[in-house]
C-alpha positions in Angstrom: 1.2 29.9 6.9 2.6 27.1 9.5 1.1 27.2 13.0 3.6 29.3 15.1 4.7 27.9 18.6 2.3 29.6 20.8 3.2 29.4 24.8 0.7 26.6 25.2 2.9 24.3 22.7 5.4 25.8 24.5 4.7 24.4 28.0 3.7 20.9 25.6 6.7 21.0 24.4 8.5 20.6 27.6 6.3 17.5 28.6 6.9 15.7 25.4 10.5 16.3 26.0 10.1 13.7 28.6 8.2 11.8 26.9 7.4 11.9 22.7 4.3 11.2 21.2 4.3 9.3 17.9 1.2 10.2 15.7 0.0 6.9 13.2 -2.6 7.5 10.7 -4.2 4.5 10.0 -4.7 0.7 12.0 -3.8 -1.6 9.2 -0.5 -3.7 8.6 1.8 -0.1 8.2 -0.2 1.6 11.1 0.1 -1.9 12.9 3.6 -1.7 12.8 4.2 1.8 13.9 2.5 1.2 16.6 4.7 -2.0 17.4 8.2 -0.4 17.3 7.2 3.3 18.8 6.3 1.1 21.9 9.5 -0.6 21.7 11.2 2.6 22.3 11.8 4.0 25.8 10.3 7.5 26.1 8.1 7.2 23.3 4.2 6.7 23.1 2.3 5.8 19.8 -1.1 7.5 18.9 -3.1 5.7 16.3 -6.0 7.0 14.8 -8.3 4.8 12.8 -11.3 5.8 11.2 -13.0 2.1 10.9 -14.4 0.1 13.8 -11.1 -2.7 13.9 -7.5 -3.2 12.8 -6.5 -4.3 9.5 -7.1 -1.5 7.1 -7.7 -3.2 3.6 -7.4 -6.7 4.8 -10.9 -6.2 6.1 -13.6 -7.4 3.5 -16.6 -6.3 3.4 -19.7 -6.7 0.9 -20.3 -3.3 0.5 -19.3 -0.7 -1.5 -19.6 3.1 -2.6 -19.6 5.1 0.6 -19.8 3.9 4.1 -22.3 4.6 7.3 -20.4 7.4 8.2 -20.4 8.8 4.6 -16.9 7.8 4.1 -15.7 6.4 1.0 -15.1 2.4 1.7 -11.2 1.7 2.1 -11.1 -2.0 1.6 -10.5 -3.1 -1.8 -11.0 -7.0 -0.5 -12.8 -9.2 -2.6 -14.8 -12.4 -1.4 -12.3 -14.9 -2.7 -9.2 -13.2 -3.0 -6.1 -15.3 -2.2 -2.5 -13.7 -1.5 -0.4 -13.8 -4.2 2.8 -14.0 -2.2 3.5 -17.2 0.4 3.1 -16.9 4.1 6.8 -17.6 4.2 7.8 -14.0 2.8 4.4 -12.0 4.0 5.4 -11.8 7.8 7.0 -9.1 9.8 10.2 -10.2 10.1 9.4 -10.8 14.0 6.5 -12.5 13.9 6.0 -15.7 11.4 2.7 -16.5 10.5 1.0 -19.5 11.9 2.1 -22.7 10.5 0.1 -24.2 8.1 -0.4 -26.4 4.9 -1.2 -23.6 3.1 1.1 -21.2 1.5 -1.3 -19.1 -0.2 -3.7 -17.5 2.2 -7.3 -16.4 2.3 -7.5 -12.8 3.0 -9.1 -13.2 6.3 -6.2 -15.5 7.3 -4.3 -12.1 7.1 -6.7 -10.8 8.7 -6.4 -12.6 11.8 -2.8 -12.7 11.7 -3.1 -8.6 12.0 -5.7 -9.0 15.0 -2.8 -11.7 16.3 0.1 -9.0 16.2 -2.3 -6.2 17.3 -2.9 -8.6 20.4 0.4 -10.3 21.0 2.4 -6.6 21.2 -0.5 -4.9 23.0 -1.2 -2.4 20.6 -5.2 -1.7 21.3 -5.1 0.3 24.0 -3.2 3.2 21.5 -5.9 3.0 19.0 -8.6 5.1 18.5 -11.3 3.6 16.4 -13.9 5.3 14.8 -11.7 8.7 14.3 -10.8 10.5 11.1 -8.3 12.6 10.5 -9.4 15.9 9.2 -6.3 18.0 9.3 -2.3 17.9 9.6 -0.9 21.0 10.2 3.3 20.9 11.1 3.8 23.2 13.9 7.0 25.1 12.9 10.1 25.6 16.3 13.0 27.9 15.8 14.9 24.7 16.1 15.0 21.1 15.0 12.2 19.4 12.6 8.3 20.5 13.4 6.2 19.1 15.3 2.4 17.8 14.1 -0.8 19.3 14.6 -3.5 16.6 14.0 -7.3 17.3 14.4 -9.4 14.1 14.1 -13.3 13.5 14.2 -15.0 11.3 16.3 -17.5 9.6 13.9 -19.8 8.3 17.0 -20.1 11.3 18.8 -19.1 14.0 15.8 -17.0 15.8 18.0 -13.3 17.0 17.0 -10.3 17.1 18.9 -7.1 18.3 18.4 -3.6 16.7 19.5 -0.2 17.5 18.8 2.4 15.4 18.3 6.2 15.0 18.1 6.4 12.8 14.9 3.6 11.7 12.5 3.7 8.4 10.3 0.9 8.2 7.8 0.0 4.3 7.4 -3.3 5.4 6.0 -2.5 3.3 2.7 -3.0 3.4 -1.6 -5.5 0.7 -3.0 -8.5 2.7 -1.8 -8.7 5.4 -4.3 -9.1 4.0 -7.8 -7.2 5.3 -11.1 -9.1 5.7 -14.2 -7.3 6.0 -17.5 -8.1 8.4 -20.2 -10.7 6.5 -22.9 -11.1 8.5 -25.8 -15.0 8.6 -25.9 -16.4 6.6 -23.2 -19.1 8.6 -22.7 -20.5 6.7 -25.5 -20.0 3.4 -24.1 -23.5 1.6 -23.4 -22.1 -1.1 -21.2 -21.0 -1.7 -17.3 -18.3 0.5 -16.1 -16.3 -1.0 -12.9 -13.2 -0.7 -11.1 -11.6 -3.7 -9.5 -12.0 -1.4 -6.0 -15.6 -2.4 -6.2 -15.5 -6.2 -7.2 -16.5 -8.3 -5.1 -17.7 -11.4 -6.4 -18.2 -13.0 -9.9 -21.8 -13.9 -10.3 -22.8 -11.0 -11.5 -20.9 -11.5 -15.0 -22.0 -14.8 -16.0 -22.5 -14.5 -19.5 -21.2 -11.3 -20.1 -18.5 -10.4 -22.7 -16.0 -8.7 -20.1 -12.9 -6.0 -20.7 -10.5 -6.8 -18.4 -7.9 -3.6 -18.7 -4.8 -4.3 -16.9 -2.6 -7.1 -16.6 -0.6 -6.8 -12.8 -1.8 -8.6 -9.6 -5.5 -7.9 -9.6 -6.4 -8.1 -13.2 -4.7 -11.1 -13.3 -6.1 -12.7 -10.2 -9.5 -11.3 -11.1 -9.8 -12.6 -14.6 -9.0 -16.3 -13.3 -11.9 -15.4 -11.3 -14.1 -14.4 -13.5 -13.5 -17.1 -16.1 -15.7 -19.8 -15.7 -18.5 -17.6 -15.5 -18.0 -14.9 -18.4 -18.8 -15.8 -21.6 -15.6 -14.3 -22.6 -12.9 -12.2 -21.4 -10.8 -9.9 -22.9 -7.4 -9.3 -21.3 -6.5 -6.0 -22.2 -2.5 -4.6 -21.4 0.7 -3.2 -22.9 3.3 -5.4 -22.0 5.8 -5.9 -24.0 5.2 -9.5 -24.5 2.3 -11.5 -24.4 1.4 -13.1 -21.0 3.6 -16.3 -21.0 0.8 -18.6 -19.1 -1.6 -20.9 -20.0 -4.8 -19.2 -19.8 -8.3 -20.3 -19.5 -9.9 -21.4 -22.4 -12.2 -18.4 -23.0 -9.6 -15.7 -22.4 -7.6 -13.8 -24.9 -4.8 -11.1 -24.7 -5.4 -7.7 -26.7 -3.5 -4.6 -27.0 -4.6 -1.7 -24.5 -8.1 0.3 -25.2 -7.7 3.5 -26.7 -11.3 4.0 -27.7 -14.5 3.4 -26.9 -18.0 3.1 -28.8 -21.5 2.5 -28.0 -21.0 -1.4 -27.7 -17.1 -2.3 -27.3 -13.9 -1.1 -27.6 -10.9 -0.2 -30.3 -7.5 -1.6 -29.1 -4.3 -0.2 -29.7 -3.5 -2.5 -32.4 -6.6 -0.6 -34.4 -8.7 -4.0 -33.8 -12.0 -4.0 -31.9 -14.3 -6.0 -29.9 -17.9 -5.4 -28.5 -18.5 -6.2 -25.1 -20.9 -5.9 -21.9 -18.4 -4.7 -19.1 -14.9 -2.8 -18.8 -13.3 -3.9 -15.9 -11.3 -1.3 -15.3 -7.8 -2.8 -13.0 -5.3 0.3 -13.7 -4.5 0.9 -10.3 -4.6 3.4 -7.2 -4.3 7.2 -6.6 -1.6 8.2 -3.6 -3.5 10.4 -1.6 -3.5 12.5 1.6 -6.4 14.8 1.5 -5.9 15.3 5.4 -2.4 17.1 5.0 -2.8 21.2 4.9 -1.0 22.7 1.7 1.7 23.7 4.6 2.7 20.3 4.8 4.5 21.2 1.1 3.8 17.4 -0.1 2.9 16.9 -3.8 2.2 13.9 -6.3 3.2 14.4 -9.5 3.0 11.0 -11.8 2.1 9.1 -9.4 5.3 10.3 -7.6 5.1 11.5 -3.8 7.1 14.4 -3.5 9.9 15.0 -1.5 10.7 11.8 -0.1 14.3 10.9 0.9 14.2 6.9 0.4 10.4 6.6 -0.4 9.7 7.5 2.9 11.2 10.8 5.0 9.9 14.3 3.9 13.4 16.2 3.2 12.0 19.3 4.6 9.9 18.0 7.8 12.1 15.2 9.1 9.0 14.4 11.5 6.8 13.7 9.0 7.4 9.8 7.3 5.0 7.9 4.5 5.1 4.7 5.8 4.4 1.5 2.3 4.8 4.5 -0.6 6.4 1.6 -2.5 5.1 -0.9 -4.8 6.1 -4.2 -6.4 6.8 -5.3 -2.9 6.6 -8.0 -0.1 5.3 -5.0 1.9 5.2 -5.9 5.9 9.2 -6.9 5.9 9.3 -3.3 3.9 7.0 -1.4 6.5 9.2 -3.1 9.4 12.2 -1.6 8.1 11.1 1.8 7.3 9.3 2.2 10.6 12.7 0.8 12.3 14.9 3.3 10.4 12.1 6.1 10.6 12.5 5.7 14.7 15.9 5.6 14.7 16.2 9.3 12.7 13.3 10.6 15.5 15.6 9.4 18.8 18.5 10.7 17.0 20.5 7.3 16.6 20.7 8.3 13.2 21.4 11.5 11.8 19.5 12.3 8.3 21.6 14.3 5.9 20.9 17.9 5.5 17.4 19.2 3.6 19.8 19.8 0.4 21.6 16.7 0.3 18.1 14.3 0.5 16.7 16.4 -2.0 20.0 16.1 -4.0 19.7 12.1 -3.4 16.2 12.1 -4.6 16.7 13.9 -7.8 19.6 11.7 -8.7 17.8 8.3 -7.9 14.9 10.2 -9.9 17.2 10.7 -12.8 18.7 7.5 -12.5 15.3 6.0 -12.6 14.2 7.7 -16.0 17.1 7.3 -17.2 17.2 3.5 -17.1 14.4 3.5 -19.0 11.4 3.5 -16.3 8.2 5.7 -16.7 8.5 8.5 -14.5 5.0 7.3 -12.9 6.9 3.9 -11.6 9.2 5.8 -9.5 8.0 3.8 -6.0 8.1 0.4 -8.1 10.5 -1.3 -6.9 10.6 -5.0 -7.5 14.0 -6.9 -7.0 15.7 -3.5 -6.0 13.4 -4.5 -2.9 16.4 -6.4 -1.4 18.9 -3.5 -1.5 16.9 -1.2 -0.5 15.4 -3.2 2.9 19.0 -4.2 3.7 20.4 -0.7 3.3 17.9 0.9 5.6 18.3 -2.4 7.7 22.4 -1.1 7.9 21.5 2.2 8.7 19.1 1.3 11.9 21.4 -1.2 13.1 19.6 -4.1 12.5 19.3 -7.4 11.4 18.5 -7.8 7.6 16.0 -10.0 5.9 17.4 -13.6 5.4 18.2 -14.4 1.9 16.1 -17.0 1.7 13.2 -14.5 1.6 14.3 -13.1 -1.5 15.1 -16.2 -3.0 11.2 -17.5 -2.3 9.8 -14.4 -4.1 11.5 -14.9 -6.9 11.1 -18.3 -7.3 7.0 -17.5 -6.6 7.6 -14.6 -9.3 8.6 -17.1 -12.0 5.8 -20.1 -11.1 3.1 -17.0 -11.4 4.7 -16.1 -14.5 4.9 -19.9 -16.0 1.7 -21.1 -14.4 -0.8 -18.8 -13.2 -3.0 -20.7 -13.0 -1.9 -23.4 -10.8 0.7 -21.2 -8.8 -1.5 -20.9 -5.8 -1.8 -24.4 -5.1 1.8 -25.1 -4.2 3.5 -24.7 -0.5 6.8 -24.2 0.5 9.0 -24.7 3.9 12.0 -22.9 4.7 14.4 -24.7 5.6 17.6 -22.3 6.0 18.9 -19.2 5.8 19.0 -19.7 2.2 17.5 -22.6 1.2 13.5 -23.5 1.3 11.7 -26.5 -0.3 8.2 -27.0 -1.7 6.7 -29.6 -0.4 3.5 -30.0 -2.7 
């Protein structure tokens, strides 16, 4: 059952008419942003819970893994020499460049700091509470309009809980924290070491080693560089449809997907095998919310978050927005337009559709999706329809859109990781124009 609107709500409800407070789960680049644009609004106030000690969410490395000191499973997916895979020059909020630079290709605490910067520069600290977990969402259903949001956090110094209720709720709290597993027929029987890239953090500790690498996107990629000069050999394990097109160290080679397991190695897709010392398992990232009551009606099905009118507003609690659901993605120019159009529904500048017709737009972008010849599971992948979809919820707030020259840089940067991976990370770039950028080593 929803909460019902009791007569204390009631006498809330006539405050935060005045004055509406904005709910953000999570401090890191989404949360950041939140944060940024409810403040730009007149009569609005954000409220940012965040269960770590600073901003940043997985942009903050650290050495340990497993469970935290609070019991709490470590977010951060960071690893000691992890480099972005996307330039400076496409990264930034669309407000707020990086800092310039030689480099195009920066350190993960660069990023880092550049969060701390924006946190700092739009006064943002003063709305965050650190150290607080959110237990509980619960929407708070009114006779009319969207709900509002029940949200009990924990205090993790003091252990104390507190509940506050808010007008709307954005959940920033991310999805490269909760790893994805594939099914192995038989791995129980596998002697070796058992690791998902959540919990790498360095390569030392696979010098010599015969090493499974299964996965083939960003971080399988970017790890198996990595781990290269010290493995003895690595095994590149994926089912893409072509082999990858690089150059590749000398002591790596592609294979077909594992389908099997045995006490010392694995059998490949192909029906060939190989014995090895590790699986390295890169496949990815749950979605997850286990703070949203089964009232909240939200559901993941294939890696699909359910109902979501564009990837982001719940069709049947308008209040309620998922804030970076999609992937494949320059993701802080994507976050600053969904937070921007996400506002702009809240304050009433734009007016959603009705509960039937997002869910009617879902299902045929679903449909559309599946049949274009996509897995159901890469729904929120979105790739080069990136572009349309930033500039059509930039149309809709009534804002500027991204310059072209952004999306011109990622796919240039797309083709160089795909031609030379490993080198790709040593260029820069400039822009230059609207449209036009250089490299300039």
């Amino acid at each position: 059952m929803a909460i019902p609107l009791d007569m204390t709500q009631s006498r809330l409800g006539s405050i935060f008419r005045r004055m509406k407070h904005i709910g953000v789960i999570g401090a890191g680049a989404a949360g950041l942003c939140s944060a940024r644009h409810i403040l730009a609004n007149q009569g609005m106030v954000p409220i940012v819970w965040e269960q770590s000690e600073k901003v940043g969410g997985t942009w903050n490395y650290t050495l340990q893994t497993g469970t935290d000191k609070h019991g709490l499973q470590i977010h951060s997916s960071m690893y000691q020499n992890l480099k972005t895979n996307l330039p400076k020059e496409v990264m930034a909020f669309p407000d707020f460049p990086f800092p310039e630079g030689d480099e195009s290709f920066l350190h993960h605490s660069e990023v880092l700091k550049y969060l701390e910067s924006y946190a700092q520069h739009y006064d943002l600290y003063p709305y965050i509470k650190f150290n607080h977990h959110v237990e509980e969402v619960k929407p708070i259903i009114k006779d009319h309009g969207p709900p509002s949001w029940s949200i009990k956090v924990k205090d993790l110094n003091s252990g104390e809980f507190s509940t506050t209720v808010c007008d709307a709720l954005l959940v920033c709290n991310g999805h490269y924290s909760v790893p994805r597993f594939p099914v192995i027929k038989d791995i129980e029987k596998f002697k070796g070491r058992q690791i998902h890239s959540h919990n790498y953090r360095e390569p030392s500790p696979y010098a010599g080693s015969r090493v499974v690498v299964l996965g083939a996107s960003a971080s399988g990629l970017d790890i198996m560089l990595e781990l290269a000069p010290y493995a003895k050999e690595i095994l590149l394990s994926h089912n893409l449809p072509v082999p990858i097109p690089s150059k590749l160290p000398s002591n790596v080679r592609q294979v077909c997907g594992v389908v099997a397991a045995s006490e010392n190695g694995f059998i490949f897709r192909d029906g060939t095998s190989a014995e090895v010392d590790i699986i390295l398992y890169c496949t990815g990232y749950e979605y997850t919310f286990p703070f949203l009551n089964k009232d909240c009606n939200v559901m993941i099905e294939d890696n699909v978050v359910k109902p979501l009118y564009k990837h982001l507003i719940h069709s049947m609690f308008p209040s309620l927005a998922f804030i970076g659901i999609p992937f494949q993605i320059c993701p802080f120019p994507l976050f600053d337009f969904q937070v921007q159009f996400f506002l702009k529904t809240v304050t009433g500048a734009y007016a959603l559709p009705s509960k039937e017709e997002m869910n009617e737009f879902v299902q045929k972008d679903f449909e559309g999706h599946c049949n274009f010849g996509q897995p159901s599971k890469h729904f929120h992948k979105m790739g080069s329809i990136q572009w349309p979809y930033n500039d059509q919820l930039a149309q809709m707030s009534g804002i500027a859109p991204l310059p072209p020259v952004v999306s011109k840089l990622y796919k240039a940067v797309s083709h160089s990781r795909q031609s030379m991976l490993m080198s790709y990370k040593t260029a820069s770039y400039r822009i230059t124009g609207l449209t036009s950028f250089e490299r300039v080593k």
